[in-house]
C-alpha positions in Angstrom: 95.4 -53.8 151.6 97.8 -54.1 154.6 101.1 -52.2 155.8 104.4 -53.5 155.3 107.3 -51.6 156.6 107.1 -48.5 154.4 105.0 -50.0 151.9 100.8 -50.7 151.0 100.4 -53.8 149.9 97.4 -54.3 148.0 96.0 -57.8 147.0 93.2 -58.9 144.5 89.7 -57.1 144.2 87.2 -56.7 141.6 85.8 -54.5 138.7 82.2 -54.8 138.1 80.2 -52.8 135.6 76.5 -53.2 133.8 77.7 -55.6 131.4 80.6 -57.6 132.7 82.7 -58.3 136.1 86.4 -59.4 137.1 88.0 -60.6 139.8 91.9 -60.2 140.1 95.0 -61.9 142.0 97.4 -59.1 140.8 99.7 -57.5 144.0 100.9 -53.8 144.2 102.9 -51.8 146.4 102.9 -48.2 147.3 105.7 -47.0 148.8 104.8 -44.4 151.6 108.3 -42.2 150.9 108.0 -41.8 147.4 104.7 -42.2 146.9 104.3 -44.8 143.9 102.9 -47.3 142.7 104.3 -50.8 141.9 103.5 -54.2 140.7 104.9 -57.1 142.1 105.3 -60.4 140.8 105.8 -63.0 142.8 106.8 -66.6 142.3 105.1 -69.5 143.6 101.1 -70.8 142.9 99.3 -68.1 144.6 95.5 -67.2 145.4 93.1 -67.3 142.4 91.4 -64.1 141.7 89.1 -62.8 144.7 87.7 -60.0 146.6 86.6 -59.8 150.3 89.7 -61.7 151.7 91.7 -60.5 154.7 95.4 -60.0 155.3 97.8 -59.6 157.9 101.3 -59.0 158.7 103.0 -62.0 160.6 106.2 -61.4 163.3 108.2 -62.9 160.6 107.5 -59.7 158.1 105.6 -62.2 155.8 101.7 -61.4 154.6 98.5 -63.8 155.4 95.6 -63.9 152.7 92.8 -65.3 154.0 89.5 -66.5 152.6 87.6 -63.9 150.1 84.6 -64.5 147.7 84.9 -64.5 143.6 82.1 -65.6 141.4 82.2 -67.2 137.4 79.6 -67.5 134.4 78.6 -70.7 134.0 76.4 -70.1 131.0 74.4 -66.9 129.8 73.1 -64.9 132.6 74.2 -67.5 135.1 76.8 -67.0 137.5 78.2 -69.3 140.2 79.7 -67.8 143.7 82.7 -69.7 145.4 83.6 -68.9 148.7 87.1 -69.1 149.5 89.2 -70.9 153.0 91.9 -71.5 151.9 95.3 -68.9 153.6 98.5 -68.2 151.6 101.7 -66.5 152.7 103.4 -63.3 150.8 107.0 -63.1 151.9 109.9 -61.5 150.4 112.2 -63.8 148.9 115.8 -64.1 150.9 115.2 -60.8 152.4 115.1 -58.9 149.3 112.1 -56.3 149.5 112.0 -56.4 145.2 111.4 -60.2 144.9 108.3 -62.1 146.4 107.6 -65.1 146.8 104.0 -67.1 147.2 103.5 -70.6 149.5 100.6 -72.3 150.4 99.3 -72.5 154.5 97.7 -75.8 156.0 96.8 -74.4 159.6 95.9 -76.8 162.0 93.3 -76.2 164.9 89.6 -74.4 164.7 89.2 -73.0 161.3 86.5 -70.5 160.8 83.8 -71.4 158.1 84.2 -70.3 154.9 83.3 -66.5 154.6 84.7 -63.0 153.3 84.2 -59.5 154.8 86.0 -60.2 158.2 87.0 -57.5 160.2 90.8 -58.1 161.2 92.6 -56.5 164.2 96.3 -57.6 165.5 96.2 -58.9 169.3 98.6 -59.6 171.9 101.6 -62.3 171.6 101.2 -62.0 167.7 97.8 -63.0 167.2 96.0 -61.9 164.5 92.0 -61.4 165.6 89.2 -62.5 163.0 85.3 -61.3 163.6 82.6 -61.6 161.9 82.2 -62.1 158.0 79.0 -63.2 155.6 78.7 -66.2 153.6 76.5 -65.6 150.5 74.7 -68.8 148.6 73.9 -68.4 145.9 71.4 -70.2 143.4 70.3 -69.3 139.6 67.4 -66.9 140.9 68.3 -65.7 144.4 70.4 -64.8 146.5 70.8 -66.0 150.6 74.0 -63.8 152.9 74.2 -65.1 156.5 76.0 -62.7 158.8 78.6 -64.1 161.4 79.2 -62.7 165.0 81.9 -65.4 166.0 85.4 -64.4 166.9 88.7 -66.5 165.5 92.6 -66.2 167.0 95.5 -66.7 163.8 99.0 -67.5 166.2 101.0 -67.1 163.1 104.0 -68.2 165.2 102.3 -71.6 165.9 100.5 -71.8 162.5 97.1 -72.5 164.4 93.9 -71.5 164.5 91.7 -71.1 167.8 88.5 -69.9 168.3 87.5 -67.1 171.0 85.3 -67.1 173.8 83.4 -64.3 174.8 82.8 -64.2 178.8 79.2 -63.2 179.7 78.6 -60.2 182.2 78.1 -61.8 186.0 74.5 -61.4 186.8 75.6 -60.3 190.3 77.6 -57.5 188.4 73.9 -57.0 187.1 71.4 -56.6 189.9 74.3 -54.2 191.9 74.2 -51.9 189.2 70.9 -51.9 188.7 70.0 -51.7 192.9 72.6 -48.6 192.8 70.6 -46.7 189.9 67.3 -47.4 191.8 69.1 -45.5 195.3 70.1 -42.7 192.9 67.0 -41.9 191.3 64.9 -42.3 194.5 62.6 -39.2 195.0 63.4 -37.7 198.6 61.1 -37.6 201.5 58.0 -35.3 201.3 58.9 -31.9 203.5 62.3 -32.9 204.2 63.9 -30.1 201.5 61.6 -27.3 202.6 62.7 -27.8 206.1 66.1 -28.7 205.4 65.8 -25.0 203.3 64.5 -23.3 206.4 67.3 -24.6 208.8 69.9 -22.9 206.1 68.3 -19.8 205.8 68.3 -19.3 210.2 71.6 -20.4 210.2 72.7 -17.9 207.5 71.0 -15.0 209.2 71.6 -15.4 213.0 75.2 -14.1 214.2 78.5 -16.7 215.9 77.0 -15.4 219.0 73.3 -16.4 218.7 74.1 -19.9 217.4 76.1 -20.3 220.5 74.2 -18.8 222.9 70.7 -20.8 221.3 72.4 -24.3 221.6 73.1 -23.7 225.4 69.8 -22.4 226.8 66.3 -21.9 225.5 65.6 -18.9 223.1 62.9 -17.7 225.0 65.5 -16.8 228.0 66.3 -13.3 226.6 67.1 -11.8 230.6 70.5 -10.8 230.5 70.8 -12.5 233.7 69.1 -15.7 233.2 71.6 -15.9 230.3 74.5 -15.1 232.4 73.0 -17.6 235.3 72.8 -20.5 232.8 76.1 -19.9 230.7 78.5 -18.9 233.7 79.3 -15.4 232.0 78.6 -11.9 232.8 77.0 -10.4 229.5 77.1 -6.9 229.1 74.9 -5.6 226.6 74.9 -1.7 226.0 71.7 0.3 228.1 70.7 1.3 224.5 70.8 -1.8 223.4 68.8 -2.9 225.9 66.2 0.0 225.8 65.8 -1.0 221.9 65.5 -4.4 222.7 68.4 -5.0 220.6 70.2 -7.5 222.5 71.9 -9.7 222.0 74.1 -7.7 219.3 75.7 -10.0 216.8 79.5 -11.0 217.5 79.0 -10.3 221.1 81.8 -11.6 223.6 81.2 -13.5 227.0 83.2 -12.6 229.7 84.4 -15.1 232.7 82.0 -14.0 236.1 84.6 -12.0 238.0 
């Protein structure tokens, strides 16, 4: 199933039940406005019945089917797989949205190998972008999928194929990374939080004055004069204050030596 315009257009699948399976090529469309179904029935030799395949809407407004899977019965309890590479366009027929028209696709360049299950995403420049897929064999008593991880470019303007490389991640890019994690989760130096703690706590508990007064002279000078001596300032603490030994006071001011 793809978009178109207004419109879900739905290509082939399968019905599978205990006794019996089929695979269809039938096409629908439902229209996103009304919301109804119709089948459309396009000229042209189109896809044979098949599930799995991929489509995609081209700048031109036609529809790519690509690859897909279908199986027959070969004989009683025998079936035989057949995976599908080969691409057909779905376009409308002389611009008219009620009359389709089917026509085969040769691309030229990488092809992928033949699978079913891609996933399909539309890229820049109008690329369609093809990953992945499986690839069943199949025998009369087993079964053997093999799972792709490969990337494909459609340029449905060029009618090409290429297939994409993946760059790898720089090893450089690597060991930075990995050098800056190591710095983050470093433990830090034994002691250096407590006393990095103890520093915060004075700070938060001594006054303006005291921090000022403690980065200029020793804190074991606590004469008034000395201070005063050492600083250039008169300090004038109150005579209570200095009967209580309650000097300095906090937010004290220093006055220029008259």
């Amino acid at each position: 199933m793809v978009a178109w315009k207004r419109q879900l257009i739905l290509f082939g699948g399968f019905h599978e039940s205990t006794r019996d399976y089929i695979y269809y090529n039938d096409v629908y469309a439902f229209n996103l406005d009304t919301f109804t179904w119709s089948k459309l029935s396009p000229s042209g030799t189109g896809p044979t019945p098949r599930s799995g395949c991929q489509m995609s809407v081209t700048p031109q407004g036609g529809i790519v089917v690509y690859g897909g899977y279908s199986k027959q019965r070969v004989k009683k309890d025998v079936d035989k797989g057949t995976r599908h590479s080969d691409m057909f366009l779905l376009k409308p027929e002389d611009g008219r949205e009620d009359k389709w028209v089917w026509t085969r696709m040769n691309p030229s360049g990488v092809k992928p190998t033949p699978r079913s299950g891609f996933s399909v995403a539309m890229a820049p420049n109008h690329q369609t972008l093809f990953f992945g897929g499986v690839c069943d064999e199949e025998e009369e008593e087993s079964l053997l999928g093999e799972f792709f991880n490969d990337l494909y470019f459609y340029d449905a303007t060029r009618n090409r194929w290429f297939e994409g490389q993946l760059k790898k991640l720089r090893s450089g890019w690597r060991r930075r990374t990995q050098k800056r994690t190591v710095r983050r989760l470093r433990a830090p130096r034994v002691g250096s939080t407590t006393k990095t703690a103890e520093r915060r706590a004075v700070r938060r508990t001594e006054s303006p004055c005291q921090g000022r007064l403690a980065s200029a002279v020793p804190m074991s000078a606590q004469d008034p004069a000395m201070l005063s001596e050492a600083l250039g300032a008169s300090v004038r603490p109150d005579a209570q204050e200095r009967a209580e030994g309650g000097w300095p006071r906090p937010g004290c001011e220093l006055s220029p030596v008259v």
